[in-house]
N, C-alpha and C positions, 0 to 999 in steps of 0.2 A: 243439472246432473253433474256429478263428480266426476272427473274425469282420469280412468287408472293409469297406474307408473306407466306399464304400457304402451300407451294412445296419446302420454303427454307430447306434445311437439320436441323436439333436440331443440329450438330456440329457448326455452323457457329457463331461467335460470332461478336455483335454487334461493327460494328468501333468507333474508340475510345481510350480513356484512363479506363482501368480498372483497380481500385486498389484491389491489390491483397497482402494475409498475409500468412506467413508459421510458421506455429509451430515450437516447437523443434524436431528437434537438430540444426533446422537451426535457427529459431528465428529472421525473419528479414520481411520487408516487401517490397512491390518492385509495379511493372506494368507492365500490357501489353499494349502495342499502337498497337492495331489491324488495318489494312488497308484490306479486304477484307479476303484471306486466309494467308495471312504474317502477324506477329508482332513482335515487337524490346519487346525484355524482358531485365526490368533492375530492379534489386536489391539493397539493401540497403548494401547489402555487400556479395561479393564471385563472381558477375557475374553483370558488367555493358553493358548496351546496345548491347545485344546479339542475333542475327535476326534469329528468328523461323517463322515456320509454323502452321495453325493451319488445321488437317484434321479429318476425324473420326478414330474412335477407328478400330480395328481389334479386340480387345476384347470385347465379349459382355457387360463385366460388367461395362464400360465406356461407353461413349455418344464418346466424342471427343478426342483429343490430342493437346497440345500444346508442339511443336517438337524444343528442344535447337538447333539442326539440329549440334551436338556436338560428336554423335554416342554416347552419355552417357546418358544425363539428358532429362526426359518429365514430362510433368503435364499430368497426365490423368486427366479426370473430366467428370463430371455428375452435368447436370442443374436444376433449383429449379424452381418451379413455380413462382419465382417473377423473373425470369430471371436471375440472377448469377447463378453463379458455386461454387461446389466444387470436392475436390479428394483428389489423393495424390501425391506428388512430387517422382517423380523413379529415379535411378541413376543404369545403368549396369544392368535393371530390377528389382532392386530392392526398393520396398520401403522404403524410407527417412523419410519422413515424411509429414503431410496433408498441404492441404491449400484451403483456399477460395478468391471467385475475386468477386466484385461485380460491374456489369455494368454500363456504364458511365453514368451520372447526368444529364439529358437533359433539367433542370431551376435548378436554386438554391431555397436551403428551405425557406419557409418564414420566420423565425426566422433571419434568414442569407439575406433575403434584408429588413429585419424592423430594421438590428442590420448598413447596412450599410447604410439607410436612416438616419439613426441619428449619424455620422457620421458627416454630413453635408459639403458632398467630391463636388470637383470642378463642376464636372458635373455627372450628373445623371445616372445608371447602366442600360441601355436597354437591350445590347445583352452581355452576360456576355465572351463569347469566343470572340466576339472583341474588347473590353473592358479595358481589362485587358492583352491585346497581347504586351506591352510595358514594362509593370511593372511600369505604373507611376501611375494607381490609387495604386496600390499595397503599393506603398513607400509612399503615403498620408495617408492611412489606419494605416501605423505604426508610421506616423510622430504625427496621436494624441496620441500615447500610449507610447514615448519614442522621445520627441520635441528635446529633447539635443543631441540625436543620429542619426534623418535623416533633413537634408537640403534640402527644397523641390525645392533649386534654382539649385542647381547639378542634378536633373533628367531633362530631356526634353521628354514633350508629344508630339513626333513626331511615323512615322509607319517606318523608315528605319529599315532593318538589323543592321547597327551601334549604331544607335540610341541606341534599343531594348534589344542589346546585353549590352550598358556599364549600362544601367538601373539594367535591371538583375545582372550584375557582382557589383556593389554597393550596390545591395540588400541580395547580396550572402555573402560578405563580411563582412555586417551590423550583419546577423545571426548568422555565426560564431563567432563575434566579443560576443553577447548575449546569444551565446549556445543556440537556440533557431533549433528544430528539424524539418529543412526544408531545404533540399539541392536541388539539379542539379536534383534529375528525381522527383520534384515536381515543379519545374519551367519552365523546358527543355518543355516539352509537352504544356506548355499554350505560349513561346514565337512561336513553332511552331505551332499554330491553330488549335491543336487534339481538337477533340469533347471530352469532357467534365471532361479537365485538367484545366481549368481556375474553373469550379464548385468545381471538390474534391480539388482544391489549397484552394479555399474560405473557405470551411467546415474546413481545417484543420485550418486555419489562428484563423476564429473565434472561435474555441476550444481553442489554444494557449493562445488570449488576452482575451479572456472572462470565460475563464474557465466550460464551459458548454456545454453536446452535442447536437447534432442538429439531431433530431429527421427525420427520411425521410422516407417518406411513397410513393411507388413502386408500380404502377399498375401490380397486378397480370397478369399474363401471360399463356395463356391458353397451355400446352402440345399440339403437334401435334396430339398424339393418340386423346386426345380426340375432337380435334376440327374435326376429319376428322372422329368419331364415331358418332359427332353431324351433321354433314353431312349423314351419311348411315341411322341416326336415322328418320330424317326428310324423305330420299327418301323411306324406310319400314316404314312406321310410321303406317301400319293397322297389323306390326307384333303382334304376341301375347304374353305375358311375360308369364312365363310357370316355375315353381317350378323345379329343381335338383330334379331327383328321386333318389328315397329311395333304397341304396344298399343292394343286397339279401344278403350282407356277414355281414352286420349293426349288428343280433343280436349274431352273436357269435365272435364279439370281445372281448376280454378278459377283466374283472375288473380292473386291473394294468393299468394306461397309464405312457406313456413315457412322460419327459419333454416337447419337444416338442407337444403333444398329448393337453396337459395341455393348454399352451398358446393358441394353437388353439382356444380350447374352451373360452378364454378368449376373444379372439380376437374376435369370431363370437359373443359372446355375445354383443359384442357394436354395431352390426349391424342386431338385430334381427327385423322381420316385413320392411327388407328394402327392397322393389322388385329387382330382378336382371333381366335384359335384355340380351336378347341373340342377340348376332351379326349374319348378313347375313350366310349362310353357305356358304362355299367357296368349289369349287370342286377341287380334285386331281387325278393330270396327275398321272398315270404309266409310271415308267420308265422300257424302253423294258431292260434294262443294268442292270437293280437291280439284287443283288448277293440274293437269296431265305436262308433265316434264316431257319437253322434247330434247335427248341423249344425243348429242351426234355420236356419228361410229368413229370411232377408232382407227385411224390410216397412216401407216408405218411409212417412214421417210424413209429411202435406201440412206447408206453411207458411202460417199463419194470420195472421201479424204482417209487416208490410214491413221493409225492415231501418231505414227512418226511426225507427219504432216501436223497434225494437230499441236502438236509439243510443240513444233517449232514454231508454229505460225505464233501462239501465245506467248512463248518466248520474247520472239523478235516486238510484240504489241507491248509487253512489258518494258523491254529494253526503251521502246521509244519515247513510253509514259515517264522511264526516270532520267530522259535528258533535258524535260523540259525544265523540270525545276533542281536544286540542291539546297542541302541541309549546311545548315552553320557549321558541321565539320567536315564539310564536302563530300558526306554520300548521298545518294539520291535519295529523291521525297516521293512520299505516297501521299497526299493530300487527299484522298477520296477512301478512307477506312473508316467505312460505317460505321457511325458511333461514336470515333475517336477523336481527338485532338487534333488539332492541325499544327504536328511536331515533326521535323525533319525523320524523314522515315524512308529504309530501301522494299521497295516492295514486291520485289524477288527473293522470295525465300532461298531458294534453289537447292542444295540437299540438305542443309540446317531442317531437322524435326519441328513443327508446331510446338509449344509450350505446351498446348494440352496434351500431347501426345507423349512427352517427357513427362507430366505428372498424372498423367492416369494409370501405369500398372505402379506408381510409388504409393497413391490413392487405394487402389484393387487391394494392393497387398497387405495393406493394414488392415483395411475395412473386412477383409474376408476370414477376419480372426472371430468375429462378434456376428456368428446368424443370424442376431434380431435386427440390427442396425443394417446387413446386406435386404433383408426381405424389405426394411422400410423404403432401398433406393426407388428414388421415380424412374421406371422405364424408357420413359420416354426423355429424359433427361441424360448427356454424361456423365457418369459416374464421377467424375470432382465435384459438377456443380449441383447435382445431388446430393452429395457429403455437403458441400457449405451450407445448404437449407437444411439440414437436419443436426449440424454443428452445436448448433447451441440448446437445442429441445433432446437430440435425442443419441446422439454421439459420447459416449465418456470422457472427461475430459482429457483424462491419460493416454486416450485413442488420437486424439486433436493433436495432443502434444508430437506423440509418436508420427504424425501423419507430415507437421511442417518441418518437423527435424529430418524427416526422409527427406524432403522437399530441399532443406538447407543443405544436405550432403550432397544433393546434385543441382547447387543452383550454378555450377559453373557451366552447364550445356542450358541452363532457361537463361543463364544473361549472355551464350554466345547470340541466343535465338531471342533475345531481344536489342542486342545491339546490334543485329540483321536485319531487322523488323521492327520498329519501335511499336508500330501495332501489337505486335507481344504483349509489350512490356502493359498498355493498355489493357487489354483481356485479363491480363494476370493480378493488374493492382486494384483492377475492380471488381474480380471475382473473391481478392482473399480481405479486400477493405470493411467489407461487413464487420469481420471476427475484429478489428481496431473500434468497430464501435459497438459492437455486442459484450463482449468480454468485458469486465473492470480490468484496474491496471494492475490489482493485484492476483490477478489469472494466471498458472503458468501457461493457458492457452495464448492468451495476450502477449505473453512476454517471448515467446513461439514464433509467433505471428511477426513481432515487429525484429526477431532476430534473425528471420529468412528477408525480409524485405528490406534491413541492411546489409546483411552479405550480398544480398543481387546488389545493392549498389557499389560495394567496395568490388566486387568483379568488374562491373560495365566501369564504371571510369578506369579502370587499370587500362581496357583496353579504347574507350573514347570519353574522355572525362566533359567533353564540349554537349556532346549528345543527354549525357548518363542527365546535364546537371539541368538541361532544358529540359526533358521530360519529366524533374523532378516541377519543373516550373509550369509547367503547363497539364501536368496530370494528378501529379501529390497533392501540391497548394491548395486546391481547389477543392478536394475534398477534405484534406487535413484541417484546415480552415477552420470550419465548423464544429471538431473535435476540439481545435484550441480554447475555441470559446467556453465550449459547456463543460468541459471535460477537465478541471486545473488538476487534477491527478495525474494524467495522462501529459504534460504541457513538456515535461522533461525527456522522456522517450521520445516523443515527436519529434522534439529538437537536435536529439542526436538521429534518430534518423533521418532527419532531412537534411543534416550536413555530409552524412553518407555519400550523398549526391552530387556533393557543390566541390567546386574544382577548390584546392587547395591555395586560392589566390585572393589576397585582399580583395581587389575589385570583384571576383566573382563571388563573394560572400557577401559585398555589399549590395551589389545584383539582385542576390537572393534575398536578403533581408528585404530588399524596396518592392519585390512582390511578394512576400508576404505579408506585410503592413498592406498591400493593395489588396491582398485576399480576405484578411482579417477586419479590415476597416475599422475596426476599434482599437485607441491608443493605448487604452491600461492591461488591454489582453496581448498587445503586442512588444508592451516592458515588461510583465512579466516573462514574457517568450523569450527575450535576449537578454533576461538577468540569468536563463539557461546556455544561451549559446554562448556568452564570455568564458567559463569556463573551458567552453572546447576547443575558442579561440587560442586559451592559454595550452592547451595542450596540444596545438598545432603549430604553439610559437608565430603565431599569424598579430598580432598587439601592434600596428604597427598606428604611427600617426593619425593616420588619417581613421583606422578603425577606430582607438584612444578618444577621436572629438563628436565623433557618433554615437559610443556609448554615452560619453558623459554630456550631451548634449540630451539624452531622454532618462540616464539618472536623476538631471538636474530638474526635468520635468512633474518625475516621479515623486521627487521628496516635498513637491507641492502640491501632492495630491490628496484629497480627501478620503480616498479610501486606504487605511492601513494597509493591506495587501499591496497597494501598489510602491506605498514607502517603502516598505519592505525589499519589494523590487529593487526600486534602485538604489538602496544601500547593500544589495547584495550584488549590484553591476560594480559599484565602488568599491567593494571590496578587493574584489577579483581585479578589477584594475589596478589598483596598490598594489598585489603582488605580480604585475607583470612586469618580465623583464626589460621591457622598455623606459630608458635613462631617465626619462623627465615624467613618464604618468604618477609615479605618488604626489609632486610636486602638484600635476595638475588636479590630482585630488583634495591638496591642502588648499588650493584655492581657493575652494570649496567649504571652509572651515566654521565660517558662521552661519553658513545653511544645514548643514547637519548636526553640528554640538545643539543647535535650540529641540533635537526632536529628543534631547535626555529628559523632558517633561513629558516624554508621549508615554501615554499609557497601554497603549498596545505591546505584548511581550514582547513576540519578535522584531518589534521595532526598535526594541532595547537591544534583544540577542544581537540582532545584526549591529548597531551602532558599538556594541561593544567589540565586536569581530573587526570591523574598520577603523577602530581605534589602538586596539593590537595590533593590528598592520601598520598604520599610521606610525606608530611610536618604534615597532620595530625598526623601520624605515630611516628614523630620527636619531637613533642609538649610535653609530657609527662617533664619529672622531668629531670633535669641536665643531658645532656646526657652526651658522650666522645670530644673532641676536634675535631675526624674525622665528628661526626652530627654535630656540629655545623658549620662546613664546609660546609657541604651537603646541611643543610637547607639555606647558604648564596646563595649557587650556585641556588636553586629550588626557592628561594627567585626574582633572577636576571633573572631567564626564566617569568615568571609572571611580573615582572614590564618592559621587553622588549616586552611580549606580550599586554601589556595594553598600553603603554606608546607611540607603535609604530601607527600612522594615516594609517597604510596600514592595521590593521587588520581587519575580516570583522565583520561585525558586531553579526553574529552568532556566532561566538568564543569568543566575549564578553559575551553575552549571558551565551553561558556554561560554561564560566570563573566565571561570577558571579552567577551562582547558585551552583559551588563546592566550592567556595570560601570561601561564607558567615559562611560557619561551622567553619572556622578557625582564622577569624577574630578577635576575644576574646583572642586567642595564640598570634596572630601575630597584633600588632596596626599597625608596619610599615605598614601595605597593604590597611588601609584605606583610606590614602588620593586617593588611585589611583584607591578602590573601588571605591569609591562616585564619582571622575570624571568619570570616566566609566558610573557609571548609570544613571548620568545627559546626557550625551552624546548619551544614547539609543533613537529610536525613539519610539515615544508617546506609539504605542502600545506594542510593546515588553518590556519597562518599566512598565506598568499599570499590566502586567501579572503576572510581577514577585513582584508588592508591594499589588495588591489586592488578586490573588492566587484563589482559587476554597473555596466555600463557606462547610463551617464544617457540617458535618451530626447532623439529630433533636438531637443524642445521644452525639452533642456536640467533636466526634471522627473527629481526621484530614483524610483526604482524602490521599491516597495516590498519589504520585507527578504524574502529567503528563510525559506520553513517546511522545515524537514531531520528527517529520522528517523534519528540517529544509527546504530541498531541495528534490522537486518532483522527482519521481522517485526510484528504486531499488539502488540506490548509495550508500546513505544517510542511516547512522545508527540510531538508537531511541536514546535522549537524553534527561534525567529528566530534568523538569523543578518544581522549587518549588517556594513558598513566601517567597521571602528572607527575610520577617519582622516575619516569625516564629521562625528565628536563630540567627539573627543579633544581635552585643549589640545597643540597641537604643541609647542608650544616648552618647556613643561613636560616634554615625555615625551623628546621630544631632550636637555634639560639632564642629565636622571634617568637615559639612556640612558651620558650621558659622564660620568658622575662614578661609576655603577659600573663603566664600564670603568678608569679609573682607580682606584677603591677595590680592585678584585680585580687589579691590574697586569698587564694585558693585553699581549700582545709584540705584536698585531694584530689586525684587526677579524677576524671571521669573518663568511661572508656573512650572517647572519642578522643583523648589528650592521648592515652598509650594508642590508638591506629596510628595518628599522627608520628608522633616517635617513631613507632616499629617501623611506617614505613620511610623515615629518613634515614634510618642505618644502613650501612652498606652492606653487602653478601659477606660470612663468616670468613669468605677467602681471600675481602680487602682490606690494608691494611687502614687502621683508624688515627688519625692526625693529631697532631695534639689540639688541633683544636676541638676536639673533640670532648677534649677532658674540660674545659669551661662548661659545654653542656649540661656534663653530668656531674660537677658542681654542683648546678641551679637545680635539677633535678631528681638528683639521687634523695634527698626526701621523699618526693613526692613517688616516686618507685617503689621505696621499701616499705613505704606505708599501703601501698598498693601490694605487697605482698602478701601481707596479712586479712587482705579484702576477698571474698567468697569469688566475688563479678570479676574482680583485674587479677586475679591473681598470675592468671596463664601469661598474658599479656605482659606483666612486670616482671614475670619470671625470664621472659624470655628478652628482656634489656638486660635484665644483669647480666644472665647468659652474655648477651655479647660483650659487653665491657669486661666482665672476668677474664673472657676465654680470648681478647682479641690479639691481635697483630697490629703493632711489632711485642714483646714483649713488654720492654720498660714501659709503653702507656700501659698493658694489664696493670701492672706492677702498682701505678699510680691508681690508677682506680680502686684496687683491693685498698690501699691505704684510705685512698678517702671516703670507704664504704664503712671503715671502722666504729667509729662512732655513732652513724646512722645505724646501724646494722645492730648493733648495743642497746639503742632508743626499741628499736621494733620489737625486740625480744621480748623487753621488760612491758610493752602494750598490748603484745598479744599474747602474756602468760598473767596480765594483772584481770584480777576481779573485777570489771568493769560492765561486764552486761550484756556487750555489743558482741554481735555476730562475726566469728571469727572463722577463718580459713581453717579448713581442718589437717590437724598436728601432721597428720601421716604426709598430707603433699607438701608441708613446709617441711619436714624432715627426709623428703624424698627430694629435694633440689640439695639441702647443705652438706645430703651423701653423695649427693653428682660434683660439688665442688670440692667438696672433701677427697675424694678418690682422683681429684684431677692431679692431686698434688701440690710439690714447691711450695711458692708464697700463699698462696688460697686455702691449702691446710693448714699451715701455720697461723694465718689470722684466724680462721675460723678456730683452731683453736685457745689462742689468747681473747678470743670474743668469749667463746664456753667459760673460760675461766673465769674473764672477770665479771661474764654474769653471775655465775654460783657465790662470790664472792659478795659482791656489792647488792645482787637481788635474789637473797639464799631462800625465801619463802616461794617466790615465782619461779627458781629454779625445781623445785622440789615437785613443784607442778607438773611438770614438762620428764618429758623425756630424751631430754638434750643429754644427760649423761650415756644414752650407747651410742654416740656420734663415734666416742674416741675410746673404746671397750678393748 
C-alpha cells in the first residue's frame, strides 16, 4: 500500500540528488543520491560513493539518520521547514563536525533558463533531467565561453551508454585541463537520471562562467506536527482557547532570576497578546506493571545565618582559595573553573558584571528588531547563546554584524571583566569561536567576529600584557589550531589576531611562535603562518637578530619543499626580511643566493611572482654607492632571474604584472631593465595595463592613495599583491626615450594604441614645465604621432601629445617643437587628402584640433599657416579636396 504525503515519516528524504556541505575539520562537499530508504554518499574528498541507509533516529534529538553502514560514520540531522536538513557529521559517536543538505531542484531558477535562452544552444531546454543526460548541451554551454578549447564536432548528441560516457570523459578532461571545480560526483548523477543533478549541475555551471548566484526560492513546507494539529483543529474547532493559570507559587519567587529565567522573559515578550490553543486531551492507560514511586516529602531547613553572614563567609573562602596559588603576573589563580583552562585567573569577581551580563541587553537589543528570529530564541537557553545557535541558520547577516559591533563598542568593561576573571575571557572565546569556524573569511560576519576579539585583546594587554598573552596560549592556540590547518583563507586574520595578544617583545613572540608550532604540529602549515606574521613583525619594528635567524632558518626550509605553496612561503618570509630595517638581514638573505635564483625554472606562478618581489628588494638593497665586487656579482645574477622572467613567452601574465609594479622603483638604478620593462607593459592586456598607468585617483587633499592589495586568482590560494601607478615612480623621460628607439629598432609603419598609452602617460601634467630633453623624444616620434592623427582608432590619443608639446612650458621648447612638427605636419596632410583608399579620420575632427591651435596664436598660427600655404602650392589637386581654405577666412 502506498503511503500519503501525510503519513510519510519526517525521516524520509526526498529521491534524488541532494547537495550537501560539511564544515571544518572536514571542509568538503559532497551528495546523497537517495532511492527510497538507500543512498550512495560521495564526497569531495575522504569517501567516494559509499552506500548508506537512511532511517530515523533512536535519538530524540534527531529527526533521522544517514547510515555510512561503515560501523563508524552517520549524519544525524533535523529538517527545516523548507525541507532540507541539517546536523552533525558522527564518527565512533562522536561529533566531527556540522553539515547541511539541501533537497533536490525540481525546475531550474529563472535566472538559470533566461541565462541559457541567450545562449542561443542547438535546441531548446524543456525537461532539464533529460536534456542534459548526455552532456552535449553541457559541452555547447562551454564552447561559447572557451571556443578554442571545446570542438562541438567531437561530442555526439545521441542517448547510448557509450555515447554519454565519452561526452562526459571529454568534458571531465576539458575541466581539469581549466581548473575549473567540477568533477565525477557532479556529473556522475545527471548521466545517470537522478532527479535533480542535471538542475544543481546547471546552478553550479552558471555560478562558474558568470560569476553570479542564483537566487532559489523553496516552497515552504509545512511540519507534520502541524499539519496534522491543523487537522484536530478543524475536527474541535468549537473548542475553547482558555488562558494558562496563574501559579499559586507566582508571588513568592524570588527577586534574583537566573540566566535562563532572563531569556525567558525575553522570549514571551515577543509573543504577548498571542492566543494559545489547547490540543484535544488524550487519555491514559495505567500500566497494571508500573513499579509505584516512593516521593519523600519535602522538609524545609530553617535559616540560621543572615545573608550578611553569608557574603562574608564566601568572601573570606575565596580570599583563601586565592592565596594559595598566583598567576605569572601576580594575581591570584582560580584553578578549579569548570571547563576551563588551567590559566592564572582572580576568581573574585567582586562588583566587576559577568561578561554575560554585559553582552545580553547589547544581544536583546538588536535581536528585538526582527520578530521572527526573537520567537525562534530557545527559552531555555540565555539569550546570547541562543543568538550564536541560530547565527548562521537563521539570524541575517547584517543583524550579526550589528550585534558584534555593539559588542566591540563595549569591549572595554568584557576585557576589565576578563582581566578580573580570566574564566571570562574562557566563556566568551568559546561562545563567539563557533562564528570563526562557520562563517568564510569573506563574511562581513567573520570579519566582525575576529574585529571584537582583537580589540578585547588590544584592551587586556594595555592593562596586563603577561596574563592577555598566556590566555592567548592556553585558550586561542588550541582552538585556532585546527582553523590554521583546514582553513588557508582564514591563515592571515588568525595571525593578526593572535599577535593582538602577545606582549610586544622579541622573546615573547618567540614564546608564541614555539606554541603554536606545538599546536599545529605540522611544519608546511606553520611556514605558511609566519610568512603572515613577518610582516607584523615589520610593523612593530620587533626584526631583531635573533627573530632574523628563526625566520630564515624555516624559509630556508620552505624553499625545499615540495609543495609549491610552501616555496611560496618562504620566499614571501624573505622578502619581508629584505626589507627590514635591520643592518645585516638583506646581506643574510643574499647568502642565500644560489637557493633561490635555481627556483626561476619553477613553474608555479607565484613562485615566480614572489621570486621576482625578493629580487626587487634584493637589487633595491644593492643600488646604493660602490659596493664590493661580491654585490656586484649578486646584482648580475638578480639582474639574469628578471630578464629570464620577462624575457621567457611562458610566463603568465600575473607575474608580469607583479614584476612591473616592484620593478618600476628601481629602474632609475638600473637602465639595463628598461628595454624589457616597456616590452613587458606593451605586451600586458588592455586592462591590466590601464591599471597600472592610470592608478586610483588622489584624495581632495591632493594625498596618494595607498596601493591596491589584489588576489589575482579566486580562491584562498592566492596571496594579496600591491598593485601601484607605475607613472608615480618611473623616470618618464627615460621610458619614453626606450619607448621610441624600439619602435624604430623593430620599424614600426605606426603607433598602435598601446604605444600612445605608453606616451600619454609619460608626459608630465600640462602645468609642468617640459625639459629639453624632451624634445629628442619627440624627434623620434613626432612621425609616428602625426600619422596617428589621421588614424580613426589613435586619433584622440595623438591629438592629445601634440596638444602638449604645442601648448608646453617653458615657451622656447614650444617653439622648438612647432618647428620641428613642420615637415611632418606637410607629409600628413598630403596622406590624408591623397586618393588612396584607406580609412581616414574624419575632416571635421582634424579641422577641429588645427582651429584649437590656430586660435592659440603666436608661433603655432604662423606655422600652421605657412603649412596651408605650401600645401595649396606644392599639393594644389589635394588641396582643393579639403577644406583647409576656412582655417585662415
Amino acid at each position: 500500500m502506498t503511503m500519503d504525503a501525510t503519513q510519510m515519516p519526517l525521516w524520509r528524504l526526498m529521491d534524488g540528488a541532494w547537495a550537501v556541505t560539511y564544515s571544518a575539520p572536514m571542509s568538503t562537499v559532497g551528495s546523497y543520491l537517495v532511492s527510497g530508504a538507500t543512498v550512495s554518499i560521495t564526497h569531495a574528498k575522504g569517501i567516494s560513493g559509499r552506500a548508506g541507509a537512511v532511517h530515523a533516529s533512536q535519538d530524540p534529538e534527531y529527526l533521522g539518520v544517514v547510515d555510512y553502514n561503515d560501523g563508524k560514520r552517520k549524519d544525524c540531522f533535523i529538517r527545516k521547514p523548507d525541507g532540507s536538513i541539517y546536523g552533525q557529521h558522527m564518527v565512533d559517536g562522536k561529533r566531527v563536525c556540522d553539515f547541511k543538505a539541501q533537497k533536490p531542484l525540481q525546475a531550474l531558477p529563472r535566472e538559470v533558463l533566461k541565462w541559457l535562452q541567450s545562449l542561443d544552444l542547438s535546441y531548446s531546454v524543456r525537461n532539464a533531467k533529460r536534456d542534459f543526460t548526455n552532456g552535449f548541451l553541457v559541452a555547447e554551454i562551454f564552447s561559447r565561453y572557451y571556443p578554442n578549447d571545446i570542438s562541438m564536432h567531437t561530442f555526439e548528441n545521441g542517448l547510448k551508454v557509450a555515447c554519454r560516457n565519452d561526452n562526459w570523459e571529454q568534458l571531465f578532461r576539458f575541466f581539469k585541463k581549466r581548473d575549473l571545480p567540477i568533477g565525477r560526483m557532479d556529473f556522475d548523477p545527471v548521466n545517470h537520471n537522478i532527479v535533480g543533478a542535471a538542475q544543481n549541475l546547471l546552478v553550479k555551471i552558471f555560478t562558474i562562467l558568470t560569476r553570479r548566484p542564483v537566487p532559489v526560492f523553496e516552497v515552504q513546507e509545512l511540519p507534520l506536527e502541524e499539519m496534522t494539529q491543523g487537522s484536530r483543529k478543524d475536527a474541535d474547532a468549537n473548542d475553547q482557547t482558555q488562558a494558562p493559570p496563574e501559579s499559586p507559587h507566582s508571588h513568592d519567587m524570588p527577586h534574583e532570576q537566573s540566566a535562563e529565567q532572563d531569556a525567558y522573559r525575553v522570549f514571551e515578550a515577543a509573543r504577548q497578546n498571542r492566543p494559545v490553543e489547547r490540543s484535544a486531551p488524550r487519555a491514559v492507560e495505567e500500566r497494571a506493571d508500573a513499579v509505584p514511586l516512593d516521593i519523600a516529602e519535602v522538609k524545609a531547613r530553617t535559616l540560621t545565618k543572615n545573608v550578611a553572614q553569608l557574603r562574608a563567609q564566601q568572601h573570606q573562602a575565596n580570599a583563601q582559595k586565592s592565596r594559595v596559588a598566583t598567576s605569572m603576573s601576580g594575581r591570584k589563580s582560580s584553578a578549579g573553573t569548570e571547563g576551563g583552562p588551567s590559566t592564572p585567573a582572580l576568581g573574585y569577581i567582586g562588583a566587576t558584571k559577568p561578561a554575560i551580563d554585559v553582552m545580553r541587553p547589547i544581544v536583546t537589543a538588536v535581536l528585538q528588531e526582527n520578530e521572527r528570529v526573537m520567537k525562534s530564541l530557545d527559552p531555555r537557553k540565555d539569550v546570547v547563546a541562543s543568538f550564536m545557535e541560530l547565527a548562521r541558520t537563521l539570524v541575517p547577516e547584517s543583524m550579526c554584524v550589528q550585534v558584534f559591533d555593539g559588542l566591540s563598542s563595549q569591549a572595554s568593561q568584557l576585557a576589565d571583566t576578563m582581566v578580573k576573571s580570566p574564566a571570562e575571557f574562557y566563556r566568551v572565546w568559546t561562545l563567539y569561536c563557533s562564528a570563526l569556524v562557520e562563517f568564510s573569511e569573506s563574511s562581513p560576519v567573520f570579519e566582525s567576529v575576529v574585529h571584537l576579539f582583537k580589540r578585547l585583546g588590544v584592551l587586556m594587554g594595555e592593562v596586563d600584557p603577561v596574563l592577555t598573552q598566556q590566555l592567548m596560549i592556553d585558550v586561542g592556540l588550541p582552538s585556532l589550531a585546527p582553523l590554521l590547518i583546514d582553513s588557508a583563507g582564514k591563515r592571515e586574520p588568525f595571525c593578526e589576531l593572535i599577535y593582538t595578544y602577545t606582549q610586544p617583545q622579541g622573546l615573547s613572540r618567540l614564546g608564541v611562535l614555539r606554541a603554536l608550532k606545538e599546536a599545529i604540529d605540522k611544519l608546511p602549515v606553520y611556514i605558511a603562518c609566519l610568512s603572515y606574521f613577518v610582516p607584523l613583525e615589520l610593523q612593530a619594528e620587533l626584526l631583531d637578530e635573533n627573530m632574523i635567524k628563526h625566520y630564515m632558518y624555516y624559509a630556508l626550509v620552505a624553499l625545499q619543499s615540495p609543495q609549491p605553496k610552501i616555496r611560496v612561503a618562504g620566499l614571501a618570509i624573505l622578502v619581508s626580511v629584505t626589507s627590514s630595517s635591520e643592518e645585516h638581514a638583506p646581506q643574510n638573505v643574499l647568502s642565500l643566493l644560489t637557493s633561490f635564483t635555481e627556483l626561476v625554472h619553477d613553474s608555479w606562478w607565484e613562485v615566480q611572482a614572489q621570486l621576482i618581489l625578493l629580487t626587487a628588494q634584493l637589487l633595491a638593497h644593492l643600488a646604493g654607492p660602490q659596493g664590493s665586487p661580491e654585490d656586484a656579482a649578486a646584482a648580475d645574477q638578480l639582474l639574469g632571474v628578471i630578464s629570464h622572467l620577462f624575457g621567457s613567452p611562458a610566463t603568465s601574465k600575473i607575474v608580469l604584472q607583479v614584476g612591473l609594479c616592484a620593478l618600476v622603483k628601481i629602474l632609475r638604478h638600473y637602465p639595463v631593465l628598461l628595454p624589457h620593462y616597456v616590452a613587458v607593459l606593451l605586451r600586458q592586456n588592455v586592462g591590466l595595463r590601464q591599471r597600472l598607468l592610470h592608478g586610483v585617483a588622489k584624495a581632495d587633499d591632493g594625498s596618494v592613495p595607498p596601493p591596491r592589495r589584489l588576489a589575482y586568482v579566486m580562491g584562498t590560494s592566492s596571496r594579496l599583491y600591491e598593485e601601484c601607478c607605475v607613472c608615480d615612480w618611473w623616470p618618464a623621460v627615460e621610458v619614453a626615450r626606450t619607448l621610441a628607439l624600439q619602435a624604430e629598432a623593430s620599424r614600426l609603419d605606426n603607433f598602435e594604441p598601446e604605444h600612445l598609452e605608453v606616451l600619454t602617460a609619460c608626459l608630465p601634467e600640462p602645468a609642468v614645465d617640459l625639459g629639453e630633453e624632451w624634445l629628442t623624444v619627440f624627434e623620434k616620434v613626432k612621425s609616428y604621432v602625426f600619422v596617428a592623427l589621421i588614424d580613426p582608432d589613435l586619433h584622440l590619443a595623438a591629438r592629445e601629445v601634440v596638444r602638449r608639446f604645442w601648448l608646453c612650458r617653458p615657451q622656447n621648447t614650444a617653439l622648438k617643437a612647432i618647428e620641428a612638427s613642420k615637415k611632418t605636419l606637410l607629409q600628413t596632410l598630403r596622406v590624408n587628402y591623397s586618393d588612396t583608399g584607406h580609412t581616414r579620420v574624419q575632416e571635421a575632427e582634424l579641422l577641429e584640433l588645427l582651429r584649437e591651435m590656430r586660435d592659440a596664436g603666436g608661433a603655432i598660427s604662423a606655422m600652421l599657416q605657412s603649412v596651408v600655404d605650401q600645401f595649396r602650392e606644392a599639393h594644389n589637386t589635394e588641396f582643393q579636396r579639403s577644406r583647409l581654405d576656412t582655417l585662415f577666412e
